[in-house]
C-alpha positions in Angstrom: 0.0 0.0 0.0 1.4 3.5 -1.0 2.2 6.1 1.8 0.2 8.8 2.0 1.2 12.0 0.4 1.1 15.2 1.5 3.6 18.8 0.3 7.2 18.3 1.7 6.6 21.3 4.3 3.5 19.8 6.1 2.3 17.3 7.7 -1.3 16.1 8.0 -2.9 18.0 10.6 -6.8 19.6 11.4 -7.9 22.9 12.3 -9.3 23.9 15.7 -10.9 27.0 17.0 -12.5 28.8 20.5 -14.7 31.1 20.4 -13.5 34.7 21.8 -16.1 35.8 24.4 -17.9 38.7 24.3 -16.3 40.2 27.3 -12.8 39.5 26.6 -10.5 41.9 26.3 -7.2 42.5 25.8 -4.0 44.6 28.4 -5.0 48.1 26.8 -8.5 47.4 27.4 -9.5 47.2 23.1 -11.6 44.4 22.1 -10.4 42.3 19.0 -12.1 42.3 15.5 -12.0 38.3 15.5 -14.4 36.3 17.2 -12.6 33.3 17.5 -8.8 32.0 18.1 -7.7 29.4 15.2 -5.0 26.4 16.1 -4.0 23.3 13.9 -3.6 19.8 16.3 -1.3 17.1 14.3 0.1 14.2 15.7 -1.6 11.3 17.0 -4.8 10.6 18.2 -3.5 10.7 22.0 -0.2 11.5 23.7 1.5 14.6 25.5 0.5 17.7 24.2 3.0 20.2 23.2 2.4 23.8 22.2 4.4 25.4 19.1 5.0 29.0 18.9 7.0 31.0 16.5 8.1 34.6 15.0 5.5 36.9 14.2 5.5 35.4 10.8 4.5 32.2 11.7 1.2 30.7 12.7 -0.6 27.6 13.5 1.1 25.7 10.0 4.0 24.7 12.2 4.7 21.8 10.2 4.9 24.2 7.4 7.2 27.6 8.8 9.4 24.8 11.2 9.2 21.9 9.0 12.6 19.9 9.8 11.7 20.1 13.9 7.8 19.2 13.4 7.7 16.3 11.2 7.4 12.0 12.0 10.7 11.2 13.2 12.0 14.7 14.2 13.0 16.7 17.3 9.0 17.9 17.9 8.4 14.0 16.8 4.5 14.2 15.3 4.9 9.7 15.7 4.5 10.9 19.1 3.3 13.6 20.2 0.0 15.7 19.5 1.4 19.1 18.2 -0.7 22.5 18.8 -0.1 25.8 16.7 -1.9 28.8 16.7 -2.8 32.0 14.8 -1.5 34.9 16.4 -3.9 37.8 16.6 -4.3 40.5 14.7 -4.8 38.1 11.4 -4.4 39.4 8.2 -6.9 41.7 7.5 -8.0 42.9 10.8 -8.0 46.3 12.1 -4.2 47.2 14.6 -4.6 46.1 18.2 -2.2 47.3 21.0 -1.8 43.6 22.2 0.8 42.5 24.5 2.6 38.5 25.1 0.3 37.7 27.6 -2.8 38.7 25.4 -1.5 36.2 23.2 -0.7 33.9 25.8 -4.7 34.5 27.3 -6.1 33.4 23.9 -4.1 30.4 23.6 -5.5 29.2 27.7 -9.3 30.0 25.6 -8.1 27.5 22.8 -6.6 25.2 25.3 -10.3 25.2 26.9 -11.9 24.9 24.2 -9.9 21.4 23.6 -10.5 20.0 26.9 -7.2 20.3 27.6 -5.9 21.6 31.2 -2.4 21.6 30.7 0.3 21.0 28.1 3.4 18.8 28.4 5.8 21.6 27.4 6.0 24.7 25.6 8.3 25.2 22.6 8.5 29.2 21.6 10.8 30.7 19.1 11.9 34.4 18.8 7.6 35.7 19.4 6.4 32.5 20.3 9.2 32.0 23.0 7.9 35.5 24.5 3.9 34.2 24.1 5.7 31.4 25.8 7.5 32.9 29.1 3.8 34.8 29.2 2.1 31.7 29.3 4.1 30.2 31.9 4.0 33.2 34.4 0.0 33.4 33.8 -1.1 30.0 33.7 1.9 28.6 36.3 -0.2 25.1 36.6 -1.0 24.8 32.9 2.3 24.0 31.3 5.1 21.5 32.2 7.8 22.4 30.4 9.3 25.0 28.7 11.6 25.8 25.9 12.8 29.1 24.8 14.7 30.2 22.0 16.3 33.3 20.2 13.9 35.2 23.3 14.3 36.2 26.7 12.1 37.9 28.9 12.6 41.9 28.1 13.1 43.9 24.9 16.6 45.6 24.6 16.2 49.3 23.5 18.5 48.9 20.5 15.3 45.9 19.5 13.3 48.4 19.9 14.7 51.3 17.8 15.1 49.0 14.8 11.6 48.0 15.1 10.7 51.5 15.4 12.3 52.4 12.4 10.0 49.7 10.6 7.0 51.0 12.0 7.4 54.6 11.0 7.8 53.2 7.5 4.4 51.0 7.6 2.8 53.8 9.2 4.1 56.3 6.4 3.8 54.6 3.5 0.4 53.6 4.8 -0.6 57.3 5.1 0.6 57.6 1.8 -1.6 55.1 0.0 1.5 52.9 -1.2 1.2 49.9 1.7 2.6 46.9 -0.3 5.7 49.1 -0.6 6.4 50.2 3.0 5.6 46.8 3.9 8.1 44.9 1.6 10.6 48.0 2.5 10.1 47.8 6.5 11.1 43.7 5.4 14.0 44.9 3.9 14.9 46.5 7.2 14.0 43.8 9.3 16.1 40.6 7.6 19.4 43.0 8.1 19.0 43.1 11.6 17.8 38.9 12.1 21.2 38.3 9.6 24.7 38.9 10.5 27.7 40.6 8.9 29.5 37.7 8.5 27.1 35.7 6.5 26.3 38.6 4.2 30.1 38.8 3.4 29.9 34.9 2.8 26.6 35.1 0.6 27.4 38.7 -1.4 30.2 40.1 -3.1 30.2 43.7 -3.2 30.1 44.8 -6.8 28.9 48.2 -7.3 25.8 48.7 -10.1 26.3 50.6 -12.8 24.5 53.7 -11.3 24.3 55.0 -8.1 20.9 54.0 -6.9 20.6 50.8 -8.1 20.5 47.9 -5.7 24.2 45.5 -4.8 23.9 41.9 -4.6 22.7 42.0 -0.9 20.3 45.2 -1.6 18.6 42.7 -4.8 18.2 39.8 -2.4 16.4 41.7 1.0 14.5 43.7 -2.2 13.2 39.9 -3.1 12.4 38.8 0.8 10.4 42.4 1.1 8.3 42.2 -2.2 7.4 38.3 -1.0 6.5 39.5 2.5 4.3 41.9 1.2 2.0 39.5 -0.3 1.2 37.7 3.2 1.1 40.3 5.9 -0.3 44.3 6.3 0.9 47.4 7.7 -1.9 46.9 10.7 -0.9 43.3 11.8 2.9 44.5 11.3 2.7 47.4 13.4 0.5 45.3 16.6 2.8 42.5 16.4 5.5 44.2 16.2 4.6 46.7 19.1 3.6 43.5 21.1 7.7 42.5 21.0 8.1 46.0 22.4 6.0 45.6 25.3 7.0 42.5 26.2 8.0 42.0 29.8 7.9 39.4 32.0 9.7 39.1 35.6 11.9 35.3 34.9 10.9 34.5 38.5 7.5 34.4 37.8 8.2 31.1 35.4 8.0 28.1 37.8 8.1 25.5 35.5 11.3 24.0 34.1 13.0 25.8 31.9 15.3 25.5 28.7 16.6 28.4 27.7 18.6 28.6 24.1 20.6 31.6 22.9 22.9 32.4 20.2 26.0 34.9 20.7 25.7 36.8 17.5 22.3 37.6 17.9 21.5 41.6 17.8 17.8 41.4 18.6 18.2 39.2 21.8 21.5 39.7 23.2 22.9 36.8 25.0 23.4 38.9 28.1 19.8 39.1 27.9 19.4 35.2 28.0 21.9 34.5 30.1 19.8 36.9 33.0 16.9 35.0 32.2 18.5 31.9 33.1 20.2 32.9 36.0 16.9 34.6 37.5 14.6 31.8 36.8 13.7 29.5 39.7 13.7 25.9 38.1 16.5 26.7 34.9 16.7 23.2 33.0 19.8 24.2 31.1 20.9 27.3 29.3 22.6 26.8 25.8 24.5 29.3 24.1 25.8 28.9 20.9 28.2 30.9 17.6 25.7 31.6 14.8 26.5 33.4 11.9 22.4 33.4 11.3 22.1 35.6 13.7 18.7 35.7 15.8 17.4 33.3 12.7 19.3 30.6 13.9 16.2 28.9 15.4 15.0 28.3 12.0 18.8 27.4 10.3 20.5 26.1 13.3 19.0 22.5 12.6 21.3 20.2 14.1 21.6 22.4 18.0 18.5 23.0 18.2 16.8 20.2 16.9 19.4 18.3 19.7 18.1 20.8 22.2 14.4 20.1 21.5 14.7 16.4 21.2 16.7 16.3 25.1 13.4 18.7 26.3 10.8 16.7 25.0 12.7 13.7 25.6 11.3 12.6 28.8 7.7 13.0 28.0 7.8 9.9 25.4 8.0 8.0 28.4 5.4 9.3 30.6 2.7 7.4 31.2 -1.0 8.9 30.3 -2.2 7.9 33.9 0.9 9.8 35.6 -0.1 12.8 33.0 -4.1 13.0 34.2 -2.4 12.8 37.8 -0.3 15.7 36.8 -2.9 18.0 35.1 -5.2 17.6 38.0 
């Protein structure tokens, strides 16, 4: 009998959704255009639940955006665990929301509910989703068991924050200026040279000048591609919330009881590894702390295969052998 097929970036997997009540609402007191919070469940029928959560770019297609950890076989091992992703809000399309981590973290506990589920196994967050993650923990201390974070910590740094700023003046402009797709793929542009290093630009680009002055180098025509395909999935409104929500994110590491892995990379500017390194010396119950040369910068969770896909497969580990009695003990 042939194996079923399915596109090399995802697994089989079905949608889930909670409804948003009527009354929720979010840190600054808005409500949110949607009325309900979408997640994707793959993996087996039963098993420990983990949660997935990535860059403001991803969303509950795990198996798609973090294909070579979420697959049958890999680190986040869908042969044996049930895998949850979710949509983080605003979605494309909605009106801008001043949301914060723990908002985030809030309408994933309503998803959670709306599963039947009281607790998950452990918590795997990357760059966004490791903030959403840290949130989690220090709000819902008896919902989660474990918890790995990488390329995040548990404050902004200012210098984060003035890149990102920099982006957001452009979406806002070019916004007011009726040319969106523009200052979208643009504030892109901006973005992927602060997630990349030097040194792997000088690897990838030589620096040939154009013909005329203006005209874009080898590295200018490449972060011109990654912008014009961003702008196709994402808007200025989205952009701007999600990107304010990294800005606003702050959460005291003492506050996250459970254990604790905490992954950072040395050559990453948006989350220095001073920054992890405080997060793992404040947190109560650290696991392990990991730090690691990258010359992806903070996009070494995505590239960084063989680390962190070790990393992920010592946290989760453990749970393959926990049995589903000892679990129900647990979550009650």
């Amino acid at each position: 009998m042939a194996s079923q097929q399915w596109p090399i970036d995802e697994a089989p997997g079905r949608d889930v959704r909670a409804v948003v009540p009527e009354d929720f609402r979010l840190e600054s007191g808005e409500r949110l255009a949607a009325g309900e919070v979408a997640g994707r469940l793959h993996g087996p029928d039963a098993g420990p639940l983990v949660v997935v959560a990535g860059g403001i770019s991803s969303g509950r297609f795990a198996a798609r955006w973090w294909s070579w950890a979420v697959r049958p076989g890999g680190p986040v091992d869908l042969n044996r665990f049930r895998v949850l992703a979710f949509d983080l809000v605003p979605g494309q399309g909605e009106p801008g929301v001043t949301i914060t981590t723990t908002d985030q973290a809030r309408l994933l506990a309503l998803l959670l509910d709306g599963l039947d589920e009281p607790r998950v196994e452990a918590l795997v967050g990357a760059s966004y989703g490791g903030c959403v993650g840290l949130a989690f923990a220090a709000a819902f201390p008896q919902r989660i068991g474990e918890l790995v974070v990488v390329s995040a910590a548990h404050r902004t740094h200012p210098a984060a924050t003035a890149w990102r700023g920099v982006q957001r003046r452009l979406l806002a402009f070019a916004r007011h200026c009726g040319r969106e797709a523009e200052g979208v793929a643009l504030a892109r542009e901006l973005a992927m040279a602060t997630y990349r290093t030097p040194d792997e630009f000088a690897l990838r680009f030589a620096s040939t000048p154009p013909e005329e002055a203006g005209a874009p180098y080898p590295v200018c025509e490449y972060l011109i591609a990654r912008g014009a395909a961003y702008a196709q999935v994402t808007s200025a409104a989205r952009w701007i919330a999600l990107s304010d929500s990294l800005d606003r994110h702050a959460v005291a590491p003492e506050a996250v009881l459970c254990p604790l892995t905490v992954v950072g990379f040395t050559s990453d500017r948006l989350v220095p590894i001073e920054d992890s390194r405080e997060l793992a010396a404040r947190a109560p119950n650290l696991r392990r702390l990991v730090e690691a040369p990258s010359i992806f910068g903070h996009d070494a969770f995505l590239k960084e295969r063989e680390l962190v896909g070790r990393v992920l497969h010592d946290a989760l580990s453990p749970l393959h052998t926990l049995p589903q009695d000892a679990r129900s003990e647990i979550a009650a």
